[in-house]
N, C-alpha and C positions, 0 to 999 in steps of 0.2 A: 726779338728778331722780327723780321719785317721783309717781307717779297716783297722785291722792286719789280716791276713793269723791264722789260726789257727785250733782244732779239730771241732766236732760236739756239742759237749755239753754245750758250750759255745761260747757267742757273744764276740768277743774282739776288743777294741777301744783306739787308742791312742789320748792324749788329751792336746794340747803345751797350757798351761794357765799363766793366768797373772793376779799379785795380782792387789789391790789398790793402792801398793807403786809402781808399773813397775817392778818387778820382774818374769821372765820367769821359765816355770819350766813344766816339762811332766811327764801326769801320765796314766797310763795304768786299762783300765776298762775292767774285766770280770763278764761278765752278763751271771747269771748260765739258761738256756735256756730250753725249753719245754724238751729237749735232753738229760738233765742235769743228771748223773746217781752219780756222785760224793760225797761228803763230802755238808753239808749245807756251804752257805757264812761263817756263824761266826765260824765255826769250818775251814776251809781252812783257813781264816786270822790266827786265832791261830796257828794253825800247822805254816804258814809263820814267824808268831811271834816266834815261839821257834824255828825251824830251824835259823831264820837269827839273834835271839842274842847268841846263839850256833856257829856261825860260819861255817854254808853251804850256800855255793854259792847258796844263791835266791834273789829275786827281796826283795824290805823292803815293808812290807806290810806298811798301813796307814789307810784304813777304809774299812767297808763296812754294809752293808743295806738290811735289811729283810724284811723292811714295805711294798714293790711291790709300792709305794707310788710316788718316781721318777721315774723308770724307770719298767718296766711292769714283771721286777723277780729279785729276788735277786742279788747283783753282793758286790763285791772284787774291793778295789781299791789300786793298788801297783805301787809302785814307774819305771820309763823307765827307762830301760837302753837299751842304741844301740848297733848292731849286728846283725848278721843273722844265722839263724838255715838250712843253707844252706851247704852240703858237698861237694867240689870241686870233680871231679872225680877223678883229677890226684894227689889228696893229701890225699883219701881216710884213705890210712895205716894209717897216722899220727893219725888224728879223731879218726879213730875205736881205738888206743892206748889210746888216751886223753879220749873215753869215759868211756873205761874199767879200769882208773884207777879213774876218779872222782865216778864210779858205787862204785867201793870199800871202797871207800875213806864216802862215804856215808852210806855205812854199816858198816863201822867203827864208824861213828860218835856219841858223845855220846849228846842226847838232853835229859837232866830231867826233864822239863817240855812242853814237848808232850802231847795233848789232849790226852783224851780215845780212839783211833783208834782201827781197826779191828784188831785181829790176823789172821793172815795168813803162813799155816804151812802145810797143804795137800793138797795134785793135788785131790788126790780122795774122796768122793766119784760126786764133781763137774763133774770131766774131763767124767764121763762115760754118764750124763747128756750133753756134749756139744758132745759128737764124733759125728762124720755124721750116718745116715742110711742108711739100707743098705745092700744087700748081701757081699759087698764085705767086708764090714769093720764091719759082724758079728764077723768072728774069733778074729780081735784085741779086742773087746767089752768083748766077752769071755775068753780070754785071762786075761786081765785087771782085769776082775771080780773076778778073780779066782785065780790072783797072790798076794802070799804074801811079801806085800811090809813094809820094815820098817819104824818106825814112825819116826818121826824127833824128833834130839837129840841134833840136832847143836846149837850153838849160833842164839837167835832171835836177829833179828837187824832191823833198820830203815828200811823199804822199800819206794820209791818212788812210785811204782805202775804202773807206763807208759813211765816207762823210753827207749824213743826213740829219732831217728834227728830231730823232729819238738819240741819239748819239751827242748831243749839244744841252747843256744844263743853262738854263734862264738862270740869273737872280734879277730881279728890278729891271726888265730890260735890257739886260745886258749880260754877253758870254761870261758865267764864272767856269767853264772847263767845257771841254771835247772828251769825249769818253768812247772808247772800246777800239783799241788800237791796236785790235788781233790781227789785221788785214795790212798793216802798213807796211809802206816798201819805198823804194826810190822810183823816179823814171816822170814821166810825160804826165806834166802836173792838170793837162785836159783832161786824163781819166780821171780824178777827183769830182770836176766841174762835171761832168756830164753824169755822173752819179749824184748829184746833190740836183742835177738840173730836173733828170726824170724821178727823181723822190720828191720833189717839189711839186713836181706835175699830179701826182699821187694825191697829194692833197689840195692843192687849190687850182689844176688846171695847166695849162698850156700859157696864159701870162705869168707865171710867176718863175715860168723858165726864164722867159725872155729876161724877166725885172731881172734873177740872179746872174746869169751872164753879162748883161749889160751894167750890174755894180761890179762885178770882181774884173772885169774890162778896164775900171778907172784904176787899177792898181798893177794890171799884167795882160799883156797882151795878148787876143785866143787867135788863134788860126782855124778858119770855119770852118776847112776842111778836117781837120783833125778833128774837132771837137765833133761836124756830124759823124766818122767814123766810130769815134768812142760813144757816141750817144748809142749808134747801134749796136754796137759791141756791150753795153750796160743794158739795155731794153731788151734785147733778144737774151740774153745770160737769165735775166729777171724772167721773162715770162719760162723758158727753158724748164729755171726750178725752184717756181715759186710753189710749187704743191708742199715743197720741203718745208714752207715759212710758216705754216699752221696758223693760217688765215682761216676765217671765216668765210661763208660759201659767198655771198654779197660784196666784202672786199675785194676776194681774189678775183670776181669775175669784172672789178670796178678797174682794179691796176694789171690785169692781163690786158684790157682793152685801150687803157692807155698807155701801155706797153708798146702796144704795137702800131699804134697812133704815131711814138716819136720812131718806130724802125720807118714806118713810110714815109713820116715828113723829113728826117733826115736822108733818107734813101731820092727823096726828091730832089731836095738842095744838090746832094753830089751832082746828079744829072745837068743841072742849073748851074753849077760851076763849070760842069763838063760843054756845056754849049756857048759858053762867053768866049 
């Protein structure tokens, strides 16, 4: 057995077993945890089950377990595969290319038999729940409240929900699976993109937003007003309840501040659309 590296909401455990006959074979345990804000077990397995006979890069589900009976909460038991969700510094580009086009390529996809999941199609009226408070960050509040934004008209597509670098398994440079598909749902496939954009930003900055937008652009269209609403609706959510993420004191005060970096530069752009 082997602890895997992973989010909060879930315990994950690698498991090399061995039948009756001597046959080898590893499987991967996620145990939905006190933490757990996602999809129930039996509905994550389904979702895994219609993604991977559809044809998206995921781990093959196999079982899992609602009784609290084995192990002390629900868990998911899917098949290993090897790799790391690890980005090289100096091969960055490459990655942020490769993710923005499996991003696409997943909002492309067509899965018919998709459990009942959420829709998801407005930032508002969420996002004015998650801003900070605050004298300074009245004006954009008000602002916000008061801007008439259009509804979504676009194509609803699969959403992943947490699509980020720890959720993505490298082999040789290249995606072998997307993992943790506790969050997924349908609706406005810019919530995706602006969750991948500010977990980008988390690690290498404010260009490697830009780089990701501007590859998953060559494959689907972004509307910039959408996308900065979702950006703040994802960055104010983050900074909101990240104390839950049991970060370290130096991380959380790294990605609270560029948290709130993309609510102001996003909250700018509106104003900037607002005056053309």
């Amino acid at each position: 057995m082997e602890v895997l590296r992973g989010g909060v909401s879930a315990d994950t455990h690698r498991l090399d077993l061995m039948d009756r006959d001597g046959n080898e074979r590893s499987v991967v345990i996620r145990e939905q945890g006190k933490n757990h804000s996602g999809h129930p077990a039996e509905m994550e397995h389904d979702i895994l089950k219609s993604l991977y006979v559809s044809g998206v890069s995921v781990p093959r589900p196999l079982a899992f377990d609602t009784s609290c009976t084995v192990l002390s909460y629900p868990y998911v038991i899917i098949a290993f595969i090897g790799g790391s969700t690890r980005i090289p510094e100096g091969e960055k580009s490459h990655y942020i290319d490769a993710m923005a086009a499996t991003l696409a390529s997943i909002h492309q996809a067509n899965v018919p038999t998709l459990p009942d999941v959420s829709l998801r199609t407005e930032p508002l009226p969420e996002l004015l729940d998650y801003l900070p408070k605050g004298e300074e960050w009245e004006g954009l509040s008000q602002y916000l409240s008061a801007r008439k934004v259009k509804q979504f008209s676009g194509e609803v597509t699969l959403l992943h929900g947490d699509f980020w670098p720890e959720n993505i398994l490298w082999q040789h440079g290249a995606i072998a699976a997307v993992l943790d598909w506790e969050d997924a749902a349908v609706g406005d496939p810019l919530s995706d993109v602006a969750i991948a954009r500010v977990e980008l930003r988390y690690l290498f900055g404010a260009p490697a937003m830009t780089r990701f937008s501007a590859a998953y652009a060559k494959y689907r269209a972004i509307d910039v007003e959408r996308l900065a609403l979702w950006q703040i609706y994802v960055a104010a959510a983050a900074q909101k309840y990240m104390n839950l993420w049991g970060l370290e004191p130096a991380s959380e005060s790294h990605k609270r501040q560029q948290a709130l970096l993309s609510i102001k530069e996003a909250g700018r752009l509106l104003l900037a659309l607002d005056a053309k």
